[in-house]
Phi, psi and omega in degrees: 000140199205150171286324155341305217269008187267331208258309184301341167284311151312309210287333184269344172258329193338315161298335194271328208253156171264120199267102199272144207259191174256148189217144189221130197239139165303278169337275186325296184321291173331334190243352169250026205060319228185143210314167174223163210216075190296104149296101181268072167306355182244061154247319199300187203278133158089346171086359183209147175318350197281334164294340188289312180287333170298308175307316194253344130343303215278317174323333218233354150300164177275159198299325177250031126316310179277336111022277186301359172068174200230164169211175196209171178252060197272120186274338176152295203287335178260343169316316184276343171315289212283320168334291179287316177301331192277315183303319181286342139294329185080043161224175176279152172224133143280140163211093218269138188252146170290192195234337205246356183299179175285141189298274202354312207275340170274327172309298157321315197288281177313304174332317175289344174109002177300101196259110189281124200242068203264173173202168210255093147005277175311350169254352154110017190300165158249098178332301191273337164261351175285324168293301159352315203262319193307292178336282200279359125002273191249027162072030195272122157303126182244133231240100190289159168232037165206302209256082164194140214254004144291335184274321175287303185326295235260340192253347149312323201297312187275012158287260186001309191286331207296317183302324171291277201321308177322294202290322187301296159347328209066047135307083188267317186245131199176131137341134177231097185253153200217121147332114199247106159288263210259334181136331177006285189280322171315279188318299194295337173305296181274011143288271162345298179325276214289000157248003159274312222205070198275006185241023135293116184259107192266150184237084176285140201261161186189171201256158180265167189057002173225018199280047208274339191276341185295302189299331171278342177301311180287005215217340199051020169234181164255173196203125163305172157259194185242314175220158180273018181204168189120011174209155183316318188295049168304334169320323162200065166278159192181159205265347166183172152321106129040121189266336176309288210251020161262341180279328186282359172248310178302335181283343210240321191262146160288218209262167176266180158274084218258073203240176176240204203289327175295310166313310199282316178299333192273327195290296191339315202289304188309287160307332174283352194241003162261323174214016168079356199255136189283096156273180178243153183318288182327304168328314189256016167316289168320327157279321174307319178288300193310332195247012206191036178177037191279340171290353151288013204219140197251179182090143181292322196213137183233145157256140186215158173268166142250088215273014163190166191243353194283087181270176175246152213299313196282338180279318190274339162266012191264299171312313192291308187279322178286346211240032193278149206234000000 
């Protein structure tokens, strides 16, 4: 992974993706010390920053390779990603799923054109051989949704904005704290980060009890989870790190974050009645650290993502009715 294959990545998503600003509430500050500074990715196509790496996965096969459709593993947000990048090709996509995702997010899979595969997580089924058996079946590309280095590219692309926006602010120096799975979104950022914006830190944020990249940061190994389900945040609960994108966070990022389900539900409420914008738990981790950790975060300005909005309705009224502002 190189900032080249992040910039080669702009130059091939660059017409397709939505270049999502940075947004700032008087209100948020006022309640985190200090200014806070929004990327809202649950604006971009598909509702979470996960198009951006689908698009340049699917963009950066050879043409009669991508011919043969892809097919990915997905909790919802890189399903509609790969969904949509394949329809915009004109190839087929599998996307094998948990059974327990959100409906919304399967629904969405499908709508998009996405040939839908579940399965059941909680009894312990396995996701990388089910896909595995698809795959060589049907000659099908397999579209990772964190540990692929088209996919780090391509979820690199919103450091690059973040570094434009930043330098336009006058920002030089600041916490970046980012919504954490498998690592991706994490990795590709700081990448980007340490050649645009080097006094930029990325801070991956994470559900408590699902905190395996805050513990491998802190331990310099990996480290699991204990079970593979149980919190709100599903966007990015993942069973450990990345072999790809744990060494490039141990080299780039600082310590992680940690909030739980209620804090993230409670941030959601705060952005939807601050700034009008819909998250999803996993999506609003990151803002949650910034407002519920602020003794953990150094700095005048902080940045945060928000990396997706696709909740399902009873969840978002959930937020709402407990956390009404």
């Amino acid at each position: 992974m190189n900032i080249d294959m992040i910039r080669a990545a702009r130059d091939r998503i660059g017409a397709y993706i939505r270049q999502t600003p940075l947004l700032n509430s008087p209100f948020i500050d006022e309640t985190a010390g200090r200014r806070v500074w929004i990327k809202p990715e649950c604006l971009q196509h598909t509702g979470s920053f996960k198009y951006r790496g689908a698009r340049s996965a699917v963009s950066a096969l050879p043409a009669d390779v991508r011919a043969r459709g892809v097919i990915a593993y997905s909790s919802g947000n890189h399903a509609q990603g790969v969904a949509l990048a394949a329809r915009e090709h004109g190839v087929d996509a599998v996307i094998v799923m948990p059974a327990d995702a959100p409906r919304m997010k399967i629904d969405n899979t499908r709508a998009l054109g996405g040939e839908v595969v579940l399965y059941d997580r909680a009894a312990g089924e396995d996701r990388d051989a089910i896909g595995a058996e698809i795959s060589a079946a049907r000659g099908l590309t397999l579209i990772r949704p964190f540990d692929e280095p088209q996919v780090i590219a391509g979820q690199g692309t919103a450091g690059l904005e973040i570094a434009e926006h930043a330098q336009t602010l006058g920002i030089t120096e600041a916490d970046v704290i980012v919504c954490c799975g498998g690592g991706g979104f994490s990795a590709g950022i700081a990448l980007a980060l340490e050649a645009e914006a080097p006094g930029l830190r990325v801070r991956p944020a994470e559900p408590a009890d699902f905190d395996d990249m805050t513990r491998s940061l802190a331990t310099g190994t990996p480290c699991r989870n204990a079970k593979p389900s149980g919190s709100l945040c599903d966007a990015i609960v993942s069973p450990q790190p990345g072999d790809l994108t744990l060494p490039v966070l141990n080299r780039l990022a600082g310590p992680g974050l940690v909030v739980s389900d209620d804090e993230a539900l409670h941030a959601m409420a705060i952005a939807f009645s601050r700034l009008k914008l819909v998250a999803e738990p996993g999506g609003a981790v990151a803002l949650a650290a910034a407002l519920f950790r602020r003794d953990e975060i150094d700095g005048d300005d902080v940045i945060v993502t928000i990396s997706g909005g696709n909740v399902d309705a009873e969840v978002f009224q959930d937020a709402l009715s407990r956390y009404a502002e």
